[in-house]
N, C-alpha and C positions, 0 to 999 in steps of 0.2 A: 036524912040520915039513912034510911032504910033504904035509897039509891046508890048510897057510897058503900055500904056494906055490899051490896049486889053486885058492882062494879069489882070491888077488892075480889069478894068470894070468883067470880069470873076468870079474874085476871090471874090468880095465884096458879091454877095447874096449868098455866102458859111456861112457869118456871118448868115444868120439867120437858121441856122442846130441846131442852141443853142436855139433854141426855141420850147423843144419840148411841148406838149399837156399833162396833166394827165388825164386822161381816168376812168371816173367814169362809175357804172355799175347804172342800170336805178333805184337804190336805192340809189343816191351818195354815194355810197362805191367806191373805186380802185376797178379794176377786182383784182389787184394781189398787194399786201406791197413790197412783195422781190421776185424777180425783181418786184420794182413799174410799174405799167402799164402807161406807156407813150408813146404814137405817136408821129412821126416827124410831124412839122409844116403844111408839104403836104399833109400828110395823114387825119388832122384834118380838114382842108378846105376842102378837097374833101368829109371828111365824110356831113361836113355842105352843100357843096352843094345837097349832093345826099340825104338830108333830113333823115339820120341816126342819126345824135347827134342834140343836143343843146346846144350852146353854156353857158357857166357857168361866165366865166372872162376871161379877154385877156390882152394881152402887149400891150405895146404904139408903136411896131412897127407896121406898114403895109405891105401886098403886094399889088401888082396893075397886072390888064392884062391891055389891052387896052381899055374894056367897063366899070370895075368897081375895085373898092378899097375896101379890107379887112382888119380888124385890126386883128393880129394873133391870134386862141382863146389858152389862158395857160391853160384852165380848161372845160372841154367837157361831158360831159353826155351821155349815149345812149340811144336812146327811147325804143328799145324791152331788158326784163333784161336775161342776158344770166344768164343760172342757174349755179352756181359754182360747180368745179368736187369734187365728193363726197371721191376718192379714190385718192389718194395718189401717184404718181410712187414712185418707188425705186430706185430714182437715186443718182447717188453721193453729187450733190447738195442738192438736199432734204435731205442727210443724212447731210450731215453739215451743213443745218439750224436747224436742231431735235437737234443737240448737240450745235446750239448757235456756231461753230464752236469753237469749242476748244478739244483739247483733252480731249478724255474719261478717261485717265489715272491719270494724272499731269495739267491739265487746263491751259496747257499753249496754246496762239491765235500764229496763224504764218503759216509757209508749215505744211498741214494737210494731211495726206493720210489716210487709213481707213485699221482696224484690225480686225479680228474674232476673237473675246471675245474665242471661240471653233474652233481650228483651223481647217482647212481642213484638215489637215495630221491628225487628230483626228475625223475625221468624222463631223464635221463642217458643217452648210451649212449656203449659201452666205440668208440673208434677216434680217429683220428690229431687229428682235431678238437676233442676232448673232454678227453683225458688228457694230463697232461704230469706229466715228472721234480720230483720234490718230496723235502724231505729228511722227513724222520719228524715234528720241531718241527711245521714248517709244516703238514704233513699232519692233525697231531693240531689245530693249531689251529684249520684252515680247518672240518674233521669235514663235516659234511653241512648245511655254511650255504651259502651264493651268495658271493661275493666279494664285492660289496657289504655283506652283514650283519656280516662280520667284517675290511674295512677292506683288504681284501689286494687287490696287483694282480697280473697276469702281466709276468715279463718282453719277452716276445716271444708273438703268439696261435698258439695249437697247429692243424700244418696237417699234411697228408701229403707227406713229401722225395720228392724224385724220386730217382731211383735216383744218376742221375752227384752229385747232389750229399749223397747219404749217405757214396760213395766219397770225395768231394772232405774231406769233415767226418771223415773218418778218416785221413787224410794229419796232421791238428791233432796223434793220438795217437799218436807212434811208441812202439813195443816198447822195453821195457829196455835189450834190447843189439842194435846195428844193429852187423854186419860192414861194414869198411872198404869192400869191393868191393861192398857192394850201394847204397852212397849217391846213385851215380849214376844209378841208377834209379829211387829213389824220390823225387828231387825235379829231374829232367832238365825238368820242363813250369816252374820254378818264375824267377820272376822274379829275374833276377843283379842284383848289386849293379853300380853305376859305379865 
């Protein structure tokens, strides 16, 4: 008995993991849409203790130590504004956000892997101009032909995003579960209805 109490006692402030922070930039903007910028619950307190954020809104839970009591913040602010990266990486993720994650070929959403429009066995080279989101089908079909030999076209021609508009292209994917109090900041720039 006094092991299953230990165990429960344990396990309950794992509940509050679900509590994380969205993390606004000293413009309330997200640092980032996709992946939304969000801190764990501990990370947000400690930012408040150490006088880096301010708090925005918070949940109706609390934590406690022994000298004082916190209500968790849901929505946090940074006071210095980091500047956002002006360049882009190349990485696979960022290419399947530039295509909305869908194949470049057949627009079908699902297992995406990525094609050279120019393949390498043709002198191809790997970057933003060259590769696009393909599903596996397409991939096997097009193999190392040209688009012409095997009848296929692109949806849209593969370019390099600029940085505002990879953010803007992640606002498309919100996360599973958005907290009540963070909606207003993630779509405050966004066109109201009449």
């Amino acid at each position: 008995m006094d092991g299953d109490f230990r165990t429960e006692f344990v396990r309950e402030p794992s509940a509050l993991k679900h509590h994380p922070a969205l993390v606004l930039n000293a413009d309330y903007r997200p640092l980032s849409y996709y992946p939304l910028s969000l801190w764990p619950w501990q990370d947000a307190v400690k930012a408040v203790y150490l006088d880096r954020v301010d708090i925005v809104a918070e949940y109706e839970h609390t934590v406690r130590s022994p000298s004082t009591e916190i209500r968790i913040p849901s929505v946090i602010v940074l006071k210095d504004y980091v500047k956002p990266q002006k360049r882009v990486a190349f990485t696979r993720f960022n290419l399947f956000l530039r295509d909305e994650f869908r194949c470049q070929y057949c627009g079908s959403k699902g297992e995406l892997t990525f094609d050279h429009v120019v393949p390498r066995a043709r002198g191809g080279i790997t970057s933003w101009e060259n590769v696009v989101a393909a599903c596996s089908r397409c991939n096997l079909r097009k193999g190392s032909k040209s688009l012409r030999q095997v009848g296929m076209a692109l949806q849209k021609p593969p370019r390099a995003p600029g940085a505002e508009e990879l953010r803007n292209m992640g606002r498309k994917f919100p996360p599973n579960h958005l907290h009540d109090s963070w909606i207003d900041f993630l779509y405050w720039d966004a066109e109201l209805e009449a």
